[in-house]
C-alpha positions, 0 to 999 in steps of 0.5 A, spaced: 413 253 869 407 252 865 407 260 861 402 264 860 401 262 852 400 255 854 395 257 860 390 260 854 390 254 849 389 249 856 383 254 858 380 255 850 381 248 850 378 247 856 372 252 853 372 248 847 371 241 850 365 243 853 362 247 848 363 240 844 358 237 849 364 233 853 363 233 861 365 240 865 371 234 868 372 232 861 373 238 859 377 240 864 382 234 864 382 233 857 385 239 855 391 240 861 393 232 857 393 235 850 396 241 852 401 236 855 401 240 863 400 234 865 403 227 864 398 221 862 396 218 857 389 220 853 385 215 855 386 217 862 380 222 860 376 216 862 377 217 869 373 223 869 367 221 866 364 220 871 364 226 876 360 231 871 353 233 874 357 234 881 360 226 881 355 222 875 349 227 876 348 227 884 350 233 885 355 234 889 363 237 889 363 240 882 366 235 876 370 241 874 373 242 880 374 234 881 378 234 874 382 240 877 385 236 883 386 230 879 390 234 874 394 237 881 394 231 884 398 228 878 405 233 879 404 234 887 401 228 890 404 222 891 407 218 886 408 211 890 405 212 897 408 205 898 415 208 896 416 212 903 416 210 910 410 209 914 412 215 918 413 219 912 406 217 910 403 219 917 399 226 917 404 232 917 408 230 911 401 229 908 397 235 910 404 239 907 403 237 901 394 238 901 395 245 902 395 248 895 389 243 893 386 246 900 387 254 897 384 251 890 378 248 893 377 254 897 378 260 890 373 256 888 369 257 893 370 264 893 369 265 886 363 261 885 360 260 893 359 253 893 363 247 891 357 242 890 354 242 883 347 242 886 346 248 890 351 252 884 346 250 879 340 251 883 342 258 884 342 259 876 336 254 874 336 247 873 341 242 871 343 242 864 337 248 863 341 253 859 342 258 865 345 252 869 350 251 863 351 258 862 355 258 869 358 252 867 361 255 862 364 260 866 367 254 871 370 250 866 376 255 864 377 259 871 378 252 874 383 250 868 387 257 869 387 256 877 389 250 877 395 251 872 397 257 877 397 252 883 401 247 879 406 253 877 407 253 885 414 251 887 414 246 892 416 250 898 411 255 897 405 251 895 409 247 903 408 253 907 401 256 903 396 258 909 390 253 908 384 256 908 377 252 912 378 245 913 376 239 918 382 238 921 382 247 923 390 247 921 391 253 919 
């Protein structure tokens, strides 16, 4: 269980990343690493910097959001998908485990109406333009604290979590 002083050093960190100049992903990424509430190592970061600007300035699902669920990935998701069956990687196991990713996604949506770098920043001008960056700015820590908080849902709980919207309409 991740506590609440080490949440806030992730989020100022967070914060502080990215005032550094370091991408929305980076930002996030790196500080869940430094604060140790994931476990890879520092040059991991690297994988993260191409998903600023909504994937390497496309514009599409927001970098910080990406970096969240690569974090949330490194707990829940499966370490060695190799190591289970082949039943035990069919859909049903699968989709228990995608439930707390799913609420993310949607917390993120609600808090920000989309999940797609472009229309978030459309919405607050340009990309990069000072508005755009202001919105930024308020992503990155929300997104490191949520994700902190679905990393601190045990496994059962985070197993039978509603999903919210999601293509195949399980609920």
């Amino acid at each position: 269980m991740i506590d609440d002083q080490i949440k806030k050093k992730a989020v100022d960190l967070a914060s502080k990343n990215f005032a550094e100049a370091l991408s929305c992903s980076e930002s996030v990424f790196y500080a869940l690493i430094c604060t140790d509430i994931i476990d890879v190592p520092e040059e991991c970061v690297a994988m993260a910097t191409a998903f600023g600007g909504g994937i390497a300035l496309s514009g599409n699902t927001c970098g910080a959001l990406i970096a969240a669920e690569m974090a949330l990935g490194s707990i829940w998701g499966f370490k060695n998908p190799y190591s289970m069956t082949m039943e035990q990687r069919q859909w049903i196991p699968r989709n228990l485990k995608l439930r707390r990713f799913n609420n993310l996604v949607q917390d993120f949506k609600s808090e920000f109406e989309s999940v797609n770098c472009q229309e978030i920043c459309d919405s607050n001008g340009f990309y990069g333009s000072d508005k755009c960056k202001d919105i930024c700015r308020k992503i990155v820590p929300y997104i490191t604290g949520r994700v902190i908080d679905y990393i601190n849902i045990d496994e059962k709980t985070g197993d039978t979590m509603p999903y919210g919207y999601n293509i195949m309409n399980l609920k």
